[in-house]
Backbone as CSV, one residue per row, in Angstrom:
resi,resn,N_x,N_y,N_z,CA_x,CA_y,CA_z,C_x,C_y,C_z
1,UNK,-11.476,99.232,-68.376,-10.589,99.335,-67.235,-10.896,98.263,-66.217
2,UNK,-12.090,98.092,-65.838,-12.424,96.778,-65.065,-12.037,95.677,-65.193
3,UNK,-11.865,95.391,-66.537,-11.426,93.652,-67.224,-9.893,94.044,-66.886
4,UNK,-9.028,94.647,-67.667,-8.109,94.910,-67.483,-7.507,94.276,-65.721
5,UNK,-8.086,95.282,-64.585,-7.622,94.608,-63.358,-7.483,93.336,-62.998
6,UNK,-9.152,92.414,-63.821,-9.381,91.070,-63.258,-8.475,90.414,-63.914
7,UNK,-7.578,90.613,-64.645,-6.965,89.865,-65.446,-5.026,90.178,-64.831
8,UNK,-4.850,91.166,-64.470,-3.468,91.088,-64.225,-3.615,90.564,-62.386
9,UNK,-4.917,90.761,-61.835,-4.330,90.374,-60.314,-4.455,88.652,-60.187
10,UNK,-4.803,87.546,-60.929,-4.414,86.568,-60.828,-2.970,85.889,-61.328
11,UNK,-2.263,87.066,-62.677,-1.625,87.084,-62.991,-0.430,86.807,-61.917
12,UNK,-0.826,88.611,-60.988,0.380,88.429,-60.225,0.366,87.202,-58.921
13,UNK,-0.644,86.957,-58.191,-0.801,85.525,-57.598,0.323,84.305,-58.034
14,UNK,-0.130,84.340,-59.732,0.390,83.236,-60.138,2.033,83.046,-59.817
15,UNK,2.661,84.144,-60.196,3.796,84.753,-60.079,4.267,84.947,-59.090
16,UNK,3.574,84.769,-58.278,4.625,85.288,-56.173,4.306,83.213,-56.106
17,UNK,3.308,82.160,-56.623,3.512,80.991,-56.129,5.011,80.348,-57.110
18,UNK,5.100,80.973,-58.186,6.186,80.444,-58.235,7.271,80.603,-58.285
19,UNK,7.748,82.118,-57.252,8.737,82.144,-57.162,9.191,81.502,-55.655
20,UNK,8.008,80.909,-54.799,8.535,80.281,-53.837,8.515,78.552,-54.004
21,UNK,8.034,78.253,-55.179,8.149,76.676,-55.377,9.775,76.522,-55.226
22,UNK,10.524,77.085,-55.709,11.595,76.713,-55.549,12.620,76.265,-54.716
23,UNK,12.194,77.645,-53.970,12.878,77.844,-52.305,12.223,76.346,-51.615
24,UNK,11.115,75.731,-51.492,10.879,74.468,-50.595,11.370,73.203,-51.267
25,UNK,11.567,73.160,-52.528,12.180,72.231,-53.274,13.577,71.862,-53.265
26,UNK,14.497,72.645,-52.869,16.005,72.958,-52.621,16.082,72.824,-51.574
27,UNK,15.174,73.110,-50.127,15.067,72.746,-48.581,14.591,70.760,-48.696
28,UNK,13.745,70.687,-49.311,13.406,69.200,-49.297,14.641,68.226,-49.685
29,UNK,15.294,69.002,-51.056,16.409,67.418,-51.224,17.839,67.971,-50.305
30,UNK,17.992,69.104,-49.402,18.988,69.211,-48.687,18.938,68.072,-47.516
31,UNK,17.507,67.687,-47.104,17.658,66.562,-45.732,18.243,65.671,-46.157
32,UNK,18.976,64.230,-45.447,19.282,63.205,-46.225,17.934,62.516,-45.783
33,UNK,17.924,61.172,-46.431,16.713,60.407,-45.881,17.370,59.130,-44.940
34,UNK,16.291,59.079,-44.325,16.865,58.353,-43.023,16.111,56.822,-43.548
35,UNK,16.759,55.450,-43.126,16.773,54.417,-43.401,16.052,53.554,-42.596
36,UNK,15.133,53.125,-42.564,13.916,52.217,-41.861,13.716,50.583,-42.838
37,UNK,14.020,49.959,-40.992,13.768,48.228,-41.806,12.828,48.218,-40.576
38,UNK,12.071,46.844,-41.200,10.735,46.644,-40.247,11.485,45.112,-39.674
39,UNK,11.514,44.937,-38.313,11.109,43.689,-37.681,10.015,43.096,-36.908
40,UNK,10.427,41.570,-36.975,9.012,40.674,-36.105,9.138,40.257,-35.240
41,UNK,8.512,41.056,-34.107,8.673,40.681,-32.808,8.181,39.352,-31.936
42,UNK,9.738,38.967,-31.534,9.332,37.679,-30.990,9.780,37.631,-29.420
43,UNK,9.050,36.422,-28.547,9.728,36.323,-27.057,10.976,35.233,-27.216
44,UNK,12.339,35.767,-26.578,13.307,34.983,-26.542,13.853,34.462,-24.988
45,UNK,14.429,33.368,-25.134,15.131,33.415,-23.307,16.487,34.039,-23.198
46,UNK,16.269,34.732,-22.259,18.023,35.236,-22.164,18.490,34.501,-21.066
47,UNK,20.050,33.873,-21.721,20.527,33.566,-20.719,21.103,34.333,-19.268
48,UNK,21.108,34.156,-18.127,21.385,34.300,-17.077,22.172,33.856,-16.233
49,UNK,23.235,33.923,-16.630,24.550,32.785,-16.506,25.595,34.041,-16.123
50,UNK,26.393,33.702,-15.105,27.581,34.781,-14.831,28.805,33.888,-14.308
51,UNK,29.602,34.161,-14.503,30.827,33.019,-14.503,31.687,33.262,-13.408
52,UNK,31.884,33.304,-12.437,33.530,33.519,-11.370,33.831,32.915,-10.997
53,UNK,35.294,33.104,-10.762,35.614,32.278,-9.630,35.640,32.538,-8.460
54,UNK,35.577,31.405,-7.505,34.928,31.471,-6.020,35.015,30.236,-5.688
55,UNK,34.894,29.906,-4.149,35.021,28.290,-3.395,33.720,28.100,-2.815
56,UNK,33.336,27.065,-3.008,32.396,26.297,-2.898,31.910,25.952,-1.209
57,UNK,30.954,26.717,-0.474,31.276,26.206,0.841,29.844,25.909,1.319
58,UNK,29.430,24.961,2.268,28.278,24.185,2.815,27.388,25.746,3.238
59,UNK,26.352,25.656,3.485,25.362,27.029,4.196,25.236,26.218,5.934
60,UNK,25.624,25.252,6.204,25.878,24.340,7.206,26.454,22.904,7.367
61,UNK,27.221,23.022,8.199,28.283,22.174,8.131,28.503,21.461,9.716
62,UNK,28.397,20.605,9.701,28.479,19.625,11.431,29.259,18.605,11.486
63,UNK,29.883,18.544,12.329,30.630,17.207,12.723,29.860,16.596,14.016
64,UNK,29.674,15.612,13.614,28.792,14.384,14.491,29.418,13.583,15.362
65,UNK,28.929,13.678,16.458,29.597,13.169,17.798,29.129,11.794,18.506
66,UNK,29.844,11.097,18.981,28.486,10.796,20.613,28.922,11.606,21.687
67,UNK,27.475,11.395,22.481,27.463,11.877,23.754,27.494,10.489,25.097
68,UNK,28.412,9.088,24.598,28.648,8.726,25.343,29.442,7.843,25.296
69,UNK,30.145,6.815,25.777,31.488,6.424,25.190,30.862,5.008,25.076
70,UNK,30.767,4.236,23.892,30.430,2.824,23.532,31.069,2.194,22.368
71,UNK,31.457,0.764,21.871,31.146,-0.022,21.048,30.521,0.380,19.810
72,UNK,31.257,0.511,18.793,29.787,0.782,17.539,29.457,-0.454,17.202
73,UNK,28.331,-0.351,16.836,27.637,-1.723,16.113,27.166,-1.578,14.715
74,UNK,27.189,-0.616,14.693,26.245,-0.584,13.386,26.581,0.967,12.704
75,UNK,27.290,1.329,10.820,27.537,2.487,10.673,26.460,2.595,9.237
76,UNK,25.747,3.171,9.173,24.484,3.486,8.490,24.553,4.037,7.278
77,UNK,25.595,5.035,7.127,25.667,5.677,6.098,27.736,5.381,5.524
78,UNK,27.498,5.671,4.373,28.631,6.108,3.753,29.039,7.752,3.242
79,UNK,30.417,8.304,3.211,30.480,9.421,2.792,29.879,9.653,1.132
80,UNK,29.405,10.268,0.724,28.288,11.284,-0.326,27.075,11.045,0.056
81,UNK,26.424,10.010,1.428,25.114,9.647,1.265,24.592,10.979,0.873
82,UNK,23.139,10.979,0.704,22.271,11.562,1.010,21.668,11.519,2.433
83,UNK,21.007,12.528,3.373,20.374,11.898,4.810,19.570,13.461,4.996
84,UNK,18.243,12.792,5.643,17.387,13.569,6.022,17.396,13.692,7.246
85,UNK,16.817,14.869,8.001,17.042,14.986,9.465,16.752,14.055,10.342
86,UNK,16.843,13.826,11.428,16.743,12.428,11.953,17.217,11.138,11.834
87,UNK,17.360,11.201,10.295,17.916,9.605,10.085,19.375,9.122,10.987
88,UNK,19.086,7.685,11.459,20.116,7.342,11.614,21.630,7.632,11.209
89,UNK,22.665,7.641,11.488,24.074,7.462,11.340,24.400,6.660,11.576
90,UNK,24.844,6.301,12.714,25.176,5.259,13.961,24.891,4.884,15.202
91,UNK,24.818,3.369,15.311,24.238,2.910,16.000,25.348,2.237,17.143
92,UNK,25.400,2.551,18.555,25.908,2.056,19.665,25.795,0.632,20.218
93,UNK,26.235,0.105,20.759,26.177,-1.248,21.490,25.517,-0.417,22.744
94,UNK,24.412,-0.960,22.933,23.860,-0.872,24.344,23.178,-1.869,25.475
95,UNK,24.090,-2.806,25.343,24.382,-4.015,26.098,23.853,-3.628,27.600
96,UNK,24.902,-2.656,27.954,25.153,-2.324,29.363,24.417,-0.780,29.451
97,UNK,23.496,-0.587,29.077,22.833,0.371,29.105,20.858,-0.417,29.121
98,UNK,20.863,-1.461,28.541,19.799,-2.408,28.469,20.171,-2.956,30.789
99,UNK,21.150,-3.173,30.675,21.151,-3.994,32.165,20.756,-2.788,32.972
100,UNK,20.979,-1.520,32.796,20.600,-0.176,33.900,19.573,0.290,33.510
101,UNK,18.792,-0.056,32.752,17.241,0.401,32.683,16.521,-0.241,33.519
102,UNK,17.267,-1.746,32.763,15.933,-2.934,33.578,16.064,-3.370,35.126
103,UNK,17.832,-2.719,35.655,17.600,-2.701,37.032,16.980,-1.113,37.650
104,UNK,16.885,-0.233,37.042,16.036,0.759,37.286,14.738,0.642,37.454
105,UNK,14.527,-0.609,36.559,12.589,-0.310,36.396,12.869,-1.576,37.770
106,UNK,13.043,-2.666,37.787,12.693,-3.005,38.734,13.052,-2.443,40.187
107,UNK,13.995,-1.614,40.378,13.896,-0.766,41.873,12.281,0.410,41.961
108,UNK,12.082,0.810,40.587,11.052,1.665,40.811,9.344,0.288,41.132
109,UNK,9.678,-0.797,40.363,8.396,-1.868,40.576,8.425,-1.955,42.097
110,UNK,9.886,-2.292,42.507,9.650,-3.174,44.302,9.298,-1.699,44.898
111,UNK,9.449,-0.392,44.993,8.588,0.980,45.162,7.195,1.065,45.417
112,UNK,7.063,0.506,44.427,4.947,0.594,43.884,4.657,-0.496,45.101
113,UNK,5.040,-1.708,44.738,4.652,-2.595,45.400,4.723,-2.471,46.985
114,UNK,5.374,-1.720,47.015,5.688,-1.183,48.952,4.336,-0.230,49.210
115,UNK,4.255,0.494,47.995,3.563,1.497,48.785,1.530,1.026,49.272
116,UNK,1.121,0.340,48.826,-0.152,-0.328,49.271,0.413,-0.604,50.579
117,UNK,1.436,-1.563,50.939,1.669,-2.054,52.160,1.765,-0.573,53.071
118,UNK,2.432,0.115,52.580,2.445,1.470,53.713,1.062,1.988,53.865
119,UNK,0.290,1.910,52.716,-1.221,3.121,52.810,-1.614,2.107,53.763
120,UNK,-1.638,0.802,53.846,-2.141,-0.155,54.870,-1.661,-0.093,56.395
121,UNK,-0.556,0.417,56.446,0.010,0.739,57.766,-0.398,2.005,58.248
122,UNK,-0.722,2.926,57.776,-1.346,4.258,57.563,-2.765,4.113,57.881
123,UNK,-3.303,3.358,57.381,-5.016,3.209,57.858,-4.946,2.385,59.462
124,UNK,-3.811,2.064,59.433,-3.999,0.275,60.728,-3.532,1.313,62.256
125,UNK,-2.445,3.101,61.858,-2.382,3.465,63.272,-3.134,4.494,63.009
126,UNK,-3.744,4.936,61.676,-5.632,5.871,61.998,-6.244,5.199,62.694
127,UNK,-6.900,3.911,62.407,-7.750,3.364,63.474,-7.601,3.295,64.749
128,UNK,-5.893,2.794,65.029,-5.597,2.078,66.365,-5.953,4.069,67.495
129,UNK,-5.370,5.136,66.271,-5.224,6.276,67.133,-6.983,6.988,67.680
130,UNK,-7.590,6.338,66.596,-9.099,6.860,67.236,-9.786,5.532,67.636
131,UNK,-9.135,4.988,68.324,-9.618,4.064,69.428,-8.988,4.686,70.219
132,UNK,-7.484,4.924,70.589,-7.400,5.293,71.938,-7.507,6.790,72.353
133,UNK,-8.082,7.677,71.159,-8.367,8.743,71.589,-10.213,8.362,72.582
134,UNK,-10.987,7.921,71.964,-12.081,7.300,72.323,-11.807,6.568,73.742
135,UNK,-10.850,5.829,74.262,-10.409,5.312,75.538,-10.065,6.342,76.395
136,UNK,-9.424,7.357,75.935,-8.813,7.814,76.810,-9.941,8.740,77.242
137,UNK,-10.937,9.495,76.085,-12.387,10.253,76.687,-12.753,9.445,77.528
138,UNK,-12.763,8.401,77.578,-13.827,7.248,78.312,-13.269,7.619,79.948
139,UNK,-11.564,7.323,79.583,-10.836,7.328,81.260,-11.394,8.472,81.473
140,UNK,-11.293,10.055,81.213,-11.167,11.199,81.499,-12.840,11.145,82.274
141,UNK,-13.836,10.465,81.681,-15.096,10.643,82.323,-15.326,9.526,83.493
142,UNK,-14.561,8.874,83.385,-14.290,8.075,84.651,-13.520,8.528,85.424
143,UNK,-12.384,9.229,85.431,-11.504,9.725,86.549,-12.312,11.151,87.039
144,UNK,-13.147,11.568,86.043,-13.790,13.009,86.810,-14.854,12.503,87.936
145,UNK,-15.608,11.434,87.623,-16.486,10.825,88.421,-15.870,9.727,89.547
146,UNK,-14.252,10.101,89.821,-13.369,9.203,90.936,-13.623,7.754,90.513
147,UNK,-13.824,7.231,89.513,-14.261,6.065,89.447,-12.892,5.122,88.835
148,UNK,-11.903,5.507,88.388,-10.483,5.323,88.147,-9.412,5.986,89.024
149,UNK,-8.466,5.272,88.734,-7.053,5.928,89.787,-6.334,7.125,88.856
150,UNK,-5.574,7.471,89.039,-4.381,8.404,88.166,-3.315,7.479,87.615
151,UNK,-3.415,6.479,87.902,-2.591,5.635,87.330,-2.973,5.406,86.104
152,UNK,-4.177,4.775,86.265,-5.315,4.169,85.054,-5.177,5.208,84.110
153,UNK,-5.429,6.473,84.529,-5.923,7.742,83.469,-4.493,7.748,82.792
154,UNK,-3.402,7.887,83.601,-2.100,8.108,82.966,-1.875,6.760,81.734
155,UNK,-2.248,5.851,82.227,-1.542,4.841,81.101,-2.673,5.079,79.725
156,UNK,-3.892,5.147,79.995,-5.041,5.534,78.675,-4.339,7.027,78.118
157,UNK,-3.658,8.055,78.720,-3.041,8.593,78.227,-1.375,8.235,77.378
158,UNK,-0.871,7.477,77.950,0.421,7.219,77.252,-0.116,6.470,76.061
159,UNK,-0.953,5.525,76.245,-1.613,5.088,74.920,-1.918,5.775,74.162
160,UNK,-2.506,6.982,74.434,-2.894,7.579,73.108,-1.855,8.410,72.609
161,UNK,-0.925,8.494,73.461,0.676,9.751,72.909,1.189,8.400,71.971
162,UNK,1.177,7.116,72.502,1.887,6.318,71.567,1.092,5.743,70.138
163,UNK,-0.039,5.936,70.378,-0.687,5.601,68.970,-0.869,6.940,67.991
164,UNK,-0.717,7.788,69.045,-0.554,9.282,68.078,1.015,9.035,67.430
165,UNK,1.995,8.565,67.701,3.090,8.892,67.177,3.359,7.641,65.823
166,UNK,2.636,6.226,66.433,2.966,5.271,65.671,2.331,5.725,64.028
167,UNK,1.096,6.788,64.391,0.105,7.300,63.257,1.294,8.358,62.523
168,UNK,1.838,9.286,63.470,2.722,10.375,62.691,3.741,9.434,61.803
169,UNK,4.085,8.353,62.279,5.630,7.495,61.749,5.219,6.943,60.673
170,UNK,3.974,6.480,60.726,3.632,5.950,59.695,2.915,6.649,58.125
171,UNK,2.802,7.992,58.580,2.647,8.875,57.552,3.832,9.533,56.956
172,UNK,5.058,9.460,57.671,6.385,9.894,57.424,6.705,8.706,56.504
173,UNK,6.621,7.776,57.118,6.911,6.377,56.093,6.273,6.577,54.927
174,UNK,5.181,6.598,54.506,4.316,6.435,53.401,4.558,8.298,52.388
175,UNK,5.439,9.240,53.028,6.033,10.522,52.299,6.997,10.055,51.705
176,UNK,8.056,9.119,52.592,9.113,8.299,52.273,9.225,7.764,51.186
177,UNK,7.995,7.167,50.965,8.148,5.945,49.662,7.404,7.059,48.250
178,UNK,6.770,7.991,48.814,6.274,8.784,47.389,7.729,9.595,46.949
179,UNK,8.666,9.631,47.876,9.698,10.240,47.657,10.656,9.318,46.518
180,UNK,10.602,8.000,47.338,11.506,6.951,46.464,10.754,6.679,45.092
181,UNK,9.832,6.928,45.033,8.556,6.505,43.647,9.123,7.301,42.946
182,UNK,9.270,8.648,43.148,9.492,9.863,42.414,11.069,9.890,41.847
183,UNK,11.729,9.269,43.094,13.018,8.973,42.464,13.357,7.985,41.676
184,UNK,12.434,6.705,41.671,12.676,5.516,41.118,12.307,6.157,39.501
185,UNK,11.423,6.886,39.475,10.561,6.975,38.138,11.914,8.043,37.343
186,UNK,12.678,8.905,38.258,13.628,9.548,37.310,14.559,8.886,37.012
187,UNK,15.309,7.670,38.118,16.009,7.005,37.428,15.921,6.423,36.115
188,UNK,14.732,5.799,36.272,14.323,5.287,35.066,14.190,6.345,33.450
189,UNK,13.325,7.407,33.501,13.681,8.758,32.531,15.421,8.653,32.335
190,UNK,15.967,8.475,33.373,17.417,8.963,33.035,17.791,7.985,32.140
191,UNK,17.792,6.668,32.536,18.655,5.374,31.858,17.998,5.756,30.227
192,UNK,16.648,5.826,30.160,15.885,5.559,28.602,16.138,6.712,27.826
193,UNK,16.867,8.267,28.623,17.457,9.202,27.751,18.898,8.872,27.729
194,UNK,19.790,8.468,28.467,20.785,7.860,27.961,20.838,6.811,26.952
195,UNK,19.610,5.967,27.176,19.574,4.752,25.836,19.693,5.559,24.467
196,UNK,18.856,6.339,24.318,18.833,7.080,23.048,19.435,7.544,22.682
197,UNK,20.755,8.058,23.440,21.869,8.315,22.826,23.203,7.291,22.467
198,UNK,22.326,6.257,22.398,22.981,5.330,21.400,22.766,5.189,20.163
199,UNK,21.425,5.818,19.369,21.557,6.413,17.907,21.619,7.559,17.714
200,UNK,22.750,7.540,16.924,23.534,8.996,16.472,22.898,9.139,15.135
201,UNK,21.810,10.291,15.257,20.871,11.050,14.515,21.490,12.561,13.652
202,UNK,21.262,12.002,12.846,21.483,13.428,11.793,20.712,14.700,12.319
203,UNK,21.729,15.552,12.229,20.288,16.952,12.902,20.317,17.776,12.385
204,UNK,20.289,17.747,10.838,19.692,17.934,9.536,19.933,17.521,8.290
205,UNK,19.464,17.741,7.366,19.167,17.024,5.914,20.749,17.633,5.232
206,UNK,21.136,16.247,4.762,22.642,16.885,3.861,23.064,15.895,3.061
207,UNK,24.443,16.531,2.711,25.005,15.071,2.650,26.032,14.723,3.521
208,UNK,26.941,13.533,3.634,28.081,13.222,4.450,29.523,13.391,3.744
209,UNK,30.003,14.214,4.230,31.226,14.429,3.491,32.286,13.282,3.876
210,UNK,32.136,13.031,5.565,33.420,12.248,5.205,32.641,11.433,6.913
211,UNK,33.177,10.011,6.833,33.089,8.807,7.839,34.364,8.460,8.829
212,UNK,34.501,8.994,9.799,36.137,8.333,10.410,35.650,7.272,11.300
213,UNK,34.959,6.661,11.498,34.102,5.269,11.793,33.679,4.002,11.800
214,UNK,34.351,2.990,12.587,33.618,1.819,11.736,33.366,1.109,13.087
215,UNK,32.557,0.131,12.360,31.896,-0.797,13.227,32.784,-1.592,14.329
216,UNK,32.412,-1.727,15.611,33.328,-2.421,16.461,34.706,-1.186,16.970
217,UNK,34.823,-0.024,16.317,35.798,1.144,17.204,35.027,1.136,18.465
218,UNK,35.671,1.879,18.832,35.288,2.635,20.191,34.779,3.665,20.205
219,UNK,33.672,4.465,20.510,33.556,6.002,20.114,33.452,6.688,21.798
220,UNK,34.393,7.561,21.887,34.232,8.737,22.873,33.551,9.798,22.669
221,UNK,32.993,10.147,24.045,32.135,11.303,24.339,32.822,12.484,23.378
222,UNK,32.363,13.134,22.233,33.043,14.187,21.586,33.934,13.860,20.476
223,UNK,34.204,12.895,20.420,35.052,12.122,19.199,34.200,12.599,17.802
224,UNK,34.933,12.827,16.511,34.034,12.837,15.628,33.549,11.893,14.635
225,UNK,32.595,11.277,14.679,31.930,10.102,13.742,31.575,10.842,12.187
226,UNK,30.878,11.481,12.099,30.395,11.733,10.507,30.262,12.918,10.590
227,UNK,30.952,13.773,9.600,30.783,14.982,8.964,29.665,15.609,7.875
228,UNK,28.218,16.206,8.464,27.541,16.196,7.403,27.591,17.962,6.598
């Protein structure tokens, strides 16, 4: 009876595995199979290109002037130049702008040259005024001791009211001429910033679209010379 058991319970084992071989075999070829290719990965450039249409317009755009009415002499550029800030454009006749500098500088020279002569007139009624302040102590200790008239004392006094004043006039004079110095020296600033606006400077980097300009026109204050 013992053998008997060991022998039918592997039996039945055997018998329950294969009645489920089947059932996973009929689940396996129901999937379809899915399709795999291998690639080799590489770095490519992508283009970056987008196409529209649209108008074409400057990020800055100037029309170029003078700021004073002259003669051209000289036109520097042509329309497509290229030009960097500063560079020339055009250049003015400044003929008559050369004659008002150089009579500027010399009104501010004959100025300078005055003013030594004034500091000299300035020292000449300091002195003259402390001499007759010194005279007139002198009268005052002579008229206390009766030893002068009132006449005497009075005129050592008018002397010193008049060398006191010739001293005030002459320090008014010598304010005078630091005044004209000061003015001579702006004239002059003025003429040499007007000179400079006889080159008409680019006032920034571009190009020139277009020239209504030429050498020997006339250009007015605000007129337009070059379009950059």
């Amino acid at each position: 009876m013992t053998k008997g058991y060991r022998f039918l319970i592997p039996a039945a084992i055997w018998l329950a595995g294969c009645g489920e071989a089947p059932k996973q075999k009929a689940a396996a070829v129901s999937q379809p199979a899915i399709p795999v290719s291998a690639a080799t990965a590489a770095a490519e450039t992508w283009p970056s290109i987008y196409e529209a249409v649209g108008t074409v317009r400057p990020r800055t755009s100037a029309v170029i002037a003078a700021k004073l009415m002259g003669y051209v002499r000289e036109v520097k550029v042509q329309a497509g130049d290229r030009v960097r800030e500063g560079q020339p454009l055009v250049t003015l006749d400044t003929r008559d702008l050369d004659v008002s500098s150089r009579r500027a500088e010399a009104a501010r020279e004959e100025v300078r040259t005055a003013v030594p002569e004034a500091d000299s007139a300035v020292a000449a009624a300091k002195a003259h005024l402390d001499l007759a302040q010194v005279t007139f102590g002198r009268m005052q200790d002579l008229f206390q001791k009766k030893s002068i008239s009132n006449q005497e004392l009075d005129e050592a006094s008018a002397k010193l009211k008049a060398a006191q004043a010739a001293y005030d006039m002459a320090r008014a004079r010598r304010v005078q001429w630091n005044a004209k110095l000061a003015q001579a020296d702006q004239e002059v600033r003025s003429t040499e910033v007007t000179r400079s606006y006889a080159d008409v400077l680019a006032p920034f980097a571009g190009i020139v679209v277009s020239k209504s300009i030429e050498p020997g026109s006339l250009a007015l204050p605000g007129a337009p010379l070059v379009t950059i």
